[in-house]
N, C-alpha and C positions, 0 to 999 in steps of 0.2 A: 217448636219444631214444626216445619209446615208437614202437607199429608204425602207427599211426596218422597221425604227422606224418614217417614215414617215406614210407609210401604214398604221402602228400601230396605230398611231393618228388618221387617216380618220374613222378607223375602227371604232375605240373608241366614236369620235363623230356621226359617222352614228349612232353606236348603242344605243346613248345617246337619239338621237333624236327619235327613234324607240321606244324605252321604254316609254320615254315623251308620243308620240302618243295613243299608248295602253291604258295609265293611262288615258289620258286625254277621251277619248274612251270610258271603262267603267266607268270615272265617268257621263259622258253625259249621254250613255244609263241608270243608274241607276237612274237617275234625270229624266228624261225623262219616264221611268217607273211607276213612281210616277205622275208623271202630266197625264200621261195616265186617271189616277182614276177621274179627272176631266173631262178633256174631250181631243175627240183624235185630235183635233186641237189647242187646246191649246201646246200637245205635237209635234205637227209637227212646229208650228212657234216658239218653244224653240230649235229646229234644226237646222232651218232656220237663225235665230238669230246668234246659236253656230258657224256656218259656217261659214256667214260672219265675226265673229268676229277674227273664227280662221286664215283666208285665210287674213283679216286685220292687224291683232294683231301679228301672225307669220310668215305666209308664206311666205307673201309680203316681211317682213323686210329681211326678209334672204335672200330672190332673190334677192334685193336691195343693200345687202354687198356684196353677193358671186359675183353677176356685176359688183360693182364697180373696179375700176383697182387696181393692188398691187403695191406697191409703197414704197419704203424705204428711210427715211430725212435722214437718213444719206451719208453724201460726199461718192462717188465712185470717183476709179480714171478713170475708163474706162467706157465711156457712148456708149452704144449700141444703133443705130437706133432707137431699139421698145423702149427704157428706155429714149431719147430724146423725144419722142411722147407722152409716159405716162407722163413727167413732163410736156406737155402743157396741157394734159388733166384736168390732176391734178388741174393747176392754173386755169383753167376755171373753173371748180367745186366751186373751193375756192369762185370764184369772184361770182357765182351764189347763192352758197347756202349761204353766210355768207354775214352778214353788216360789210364792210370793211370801211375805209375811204380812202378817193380821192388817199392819198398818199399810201396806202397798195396795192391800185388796178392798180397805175402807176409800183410799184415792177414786181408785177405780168404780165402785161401785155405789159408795154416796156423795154425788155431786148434786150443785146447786143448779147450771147450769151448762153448757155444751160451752162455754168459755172454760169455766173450771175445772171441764173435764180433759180439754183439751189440754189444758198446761198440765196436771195431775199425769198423765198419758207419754207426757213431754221430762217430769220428773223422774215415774217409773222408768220410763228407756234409760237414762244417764245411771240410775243408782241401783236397779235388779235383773235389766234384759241385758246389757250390754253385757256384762260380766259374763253372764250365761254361753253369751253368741260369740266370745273367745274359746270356752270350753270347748265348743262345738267344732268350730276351728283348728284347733290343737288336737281333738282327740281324730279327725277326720287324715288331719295332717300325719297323725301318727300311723293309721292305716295303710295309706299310700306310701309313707318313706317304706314301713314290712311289704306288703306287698311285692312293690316294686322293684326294693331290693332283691327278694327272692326267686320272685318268680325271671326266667332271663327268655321269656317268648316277648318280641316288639307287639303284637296285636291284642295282646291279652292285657300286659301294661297300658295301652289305649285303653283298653275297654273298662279296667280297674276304675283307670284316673276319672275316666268319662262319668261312670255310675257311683263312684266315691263324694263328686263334684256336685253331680244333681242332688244324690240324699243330702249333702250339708246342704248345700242352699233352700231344699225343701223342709229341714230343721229349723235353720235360722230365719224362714217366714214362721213355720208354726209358732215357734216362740216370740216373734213379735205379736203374731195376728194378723200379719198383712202380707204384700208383696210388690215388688217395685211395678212401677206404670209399665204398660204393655212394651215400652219403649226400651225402656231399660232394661227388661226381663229379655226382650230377643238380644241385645247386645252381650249380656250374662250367658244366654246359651251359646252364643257364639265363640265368645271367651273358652268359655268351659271345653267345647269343640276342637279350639286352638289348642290349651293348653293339654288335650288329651295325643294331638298330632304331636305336638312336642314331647310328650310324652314315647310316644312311639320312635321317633327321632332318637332321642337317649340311650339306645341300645346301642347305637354303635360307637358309642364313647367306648375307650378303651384306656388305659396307665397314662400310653404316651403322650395321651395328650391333658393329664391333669396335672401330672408331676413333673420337675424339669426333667433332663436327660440323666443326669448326676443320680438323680432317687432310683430312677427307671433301671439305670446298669446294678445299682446295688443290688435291687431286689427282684431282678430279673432269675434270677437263679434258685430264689426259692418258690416252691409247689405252689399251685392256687393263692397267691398272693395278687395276681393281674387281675382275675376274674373275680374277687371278691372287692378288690378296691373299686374295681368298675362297680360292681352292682350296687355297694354300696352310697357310691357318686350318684348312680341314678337314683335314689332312694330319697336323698339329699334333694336331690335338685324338684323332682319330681313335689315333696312335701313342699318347699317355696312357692311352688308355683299353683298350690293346690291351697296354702295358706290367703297368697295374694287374689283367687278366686274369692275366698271367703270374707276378705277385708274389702275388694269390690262391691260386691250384696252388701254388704253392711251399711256400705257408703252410699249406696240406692236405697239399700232404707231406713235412714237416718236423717240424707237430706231428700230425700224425689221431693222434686217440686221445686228444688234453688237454684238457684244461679250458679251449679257449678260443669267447669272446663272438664274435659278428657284428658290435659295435662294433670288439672288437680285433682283426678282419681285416681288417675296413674303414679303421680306421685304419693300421694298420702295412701295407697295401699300397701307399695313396696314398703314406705316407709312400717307402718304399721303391722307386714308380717314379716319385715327386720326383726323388731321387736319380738316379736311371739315364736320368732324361731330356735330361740335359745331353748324356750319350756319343752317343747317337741323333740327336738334333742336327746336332750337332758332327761323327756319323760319317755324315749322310747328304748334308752338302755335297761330302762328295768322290766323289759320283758324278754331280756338274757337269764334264762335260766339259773337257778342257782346253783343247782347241780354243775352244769357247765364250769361256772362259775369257781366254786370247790374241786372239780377238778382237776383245774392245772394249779388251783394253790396246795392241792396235796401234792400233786408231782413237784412241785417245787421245793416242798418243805423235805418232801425223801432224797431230794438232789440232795439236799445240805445235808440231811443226818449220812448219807452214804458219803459225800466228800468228808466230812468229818471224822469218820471212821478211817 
C-alpha cells in the first residue's frame, strides 16, 4: 500500500473518532442538561461518572492496542533485528495474558532459534489463542445483543456498540500479544465507527417491517408485543455485526502481512460470525431468569389443575 492511501486511512479513522467524540459530547451535555433540573450536583457526578467511564471504556483500550507491538504470523523469509525482538515480546504477552498449558508455554519460551520460535508462535495461534479470541467474541456479542435489546434510546445503543467493540478488539490483541499494522487498525476503527452508526440506525426498525403483513395483523392486538419484538430484532442484528467486527481483527491478526482482498475479509468474516452466532443465541437465553422462568410454568400448571376441577 503506497503512503498515500495509507494517509487516507489514518485520516479516515482520526476523523471517525472525532465524530464519535462530538456525538458522544452532545449527548452528555444534553443529559446532563436535564439532571441540572434536579440538582446541580447530581449533574456534576453524571460527569464525573461519564469520564471515568469514558477514559475506562475508551481511551485506555486504544492506548492499550495502539502500544502494543505489530507483529505479523505470517512466515518471513528475512528476520530483522527489531522483528527478532517483537517475536520474544510477543511470546511473553502470550504466556502472560493467556491460560496456556505447560506444553504451549515450553513452545514459547525454549526455543532453539527465532525460526523455531516463530513456527511454535504459529502452532500456539491455531491450537490455544484462537479458541480463546471466539470466547471473547461470543461473550462481547452477548453484551450488545442485552444491552441493545433493552435499552430503546438510538445514541446510547451507538455508544454501547462503539465501546463494547473497542474492549473486544483490545482483548483479542492482549491475548494474542500484538496488534494489526497501523493500517489495518485505522480501517478496524472505522468499521467499528460504522457499525456503531448502524447501530443507532436500528432504532427505528419496527414489526412492520420484520414480519410479513399476515403476522403483523395477528399480533397487532396484543400489548407490548411490537415494541419488544423490535428491540429484540435490534439486539439480534446489533450482536452480528458486533460478532463480524471480531472475526475482522482476527483476520488482521492471523493474516497482516498476506496477500489478502477486502472481498476476502468481508466474506470469511460473515461467514465466520455465521457460524458463532448460533452459541450467542443460544448462550444468551440463559440469562432469563429462572424465576421468570418458573413463573409462567406455575401459572400454567394452576390453569390445568383449575380447568380440571
Amino acid at each position: 500500500m503506497n503512503k498515500k492511501a495509507r494517509k487516507l486511512w489514518y485520516l479516515i479513522a482520526i476523523c471517525a473518532i472525532v465524530l464519535f467524540t462530538l456525538i458522544l459530547v452532545a449527548c452528555v451535555l444534553d443529559l446532563g442538561e436535564k439532571l441540572r433540573n434536579i440538582n446541580k450536583y447530581v449533574e456534576y457526578t453524571f460527569y464525573a461518572i461519564v469520564v471515568l467511564i469514558v477514559f475506562f471504556g475508551i481511551i485506555n483500550p486504544i492506548r492499550i492496542i495502539v502500544n502494543s507491538p505489530s507483529f505479523s504470523s505470517e512466515v518471513v523469509d528475512n528476520q530483522s533485528r527489531k522483528q527478532r525482538k517483537t517475536y520474544r515480546l510477543v511470546a511473553k504477552n502470550i504466556v502472560k495474558n493467556n491460560d496456556l498449558s505447560e506444553e504451549h508455554k515450553k513452545l514459547l519460551l525454549n526455543y532453539k532459534n527465532y525460526d523455531e520460535l516463530q513456527l511454535n508462535l504459529q502452532i500456539v495461534f491455531e491450537k490455544a489463542i484462537r479458541p480463546q479470541l471466539n470466547d471473547i467474541m461470543i461473550r462481547k456479542a452477548k453484551t450488545v445483543l442485552i444491552s441493545t435489546a433493552i435499552c430503546q434510546n438510538a445514541r446510547v445503543d451507538m455508544i454501547t456498540v462503539f465501546t463494547v467493540d473497542i474492549n473486544m478488539v483490545k482483548e483479542l490483541v492482549v491475548r494474542c500479544g500484538f496488534r494489526p499494522n497501523m493500517v489495518n487498525l485505522s480501517k478496524l476503527l472505522t468499521k467499528i465507527f460504522t457499525t456503531a452508526l448502524i447501530a443507532e440506525g436500528l432504532q427505528s426498525i419496527s414489526m412492520d417491517d420484520i414480519l410479513p403483513q399476515s403476522a403483523t395483523n395477528a399480533l397487532k392486538d396484543l400489548p407490548f408485543v411490537k415494541p419488544i419484538i423490535s428491540s429484540i430484532t435490534q439486539g439480534l442484528a446489533n450482536a452480528l455485526l458486533t460478532l463480524r467486527i471480531g472475526c475482522v481483527a482476527r483476520r488482521y491478526l492471523f493474516k497482516d502481512g498476506a496477500c489478502i482482498t477486502k472481498e476476502d475479509i468481508r466474506r470469511q468474516a460473515f461467514k465466520d460470525a455465521m457460524l458463532l452466532y448460533p452459541q450467542v443465541v443460544a448462550g444468551t437465553l440463559t440469562f432469563v431468569p429462572k424465576k421468570i422462568v418458573n413463573f409462567f410454568t406455575k401459572k400454567k400448571e394452576d390453569t390445568k389443575l383449575i380447568e380440571e376441577k
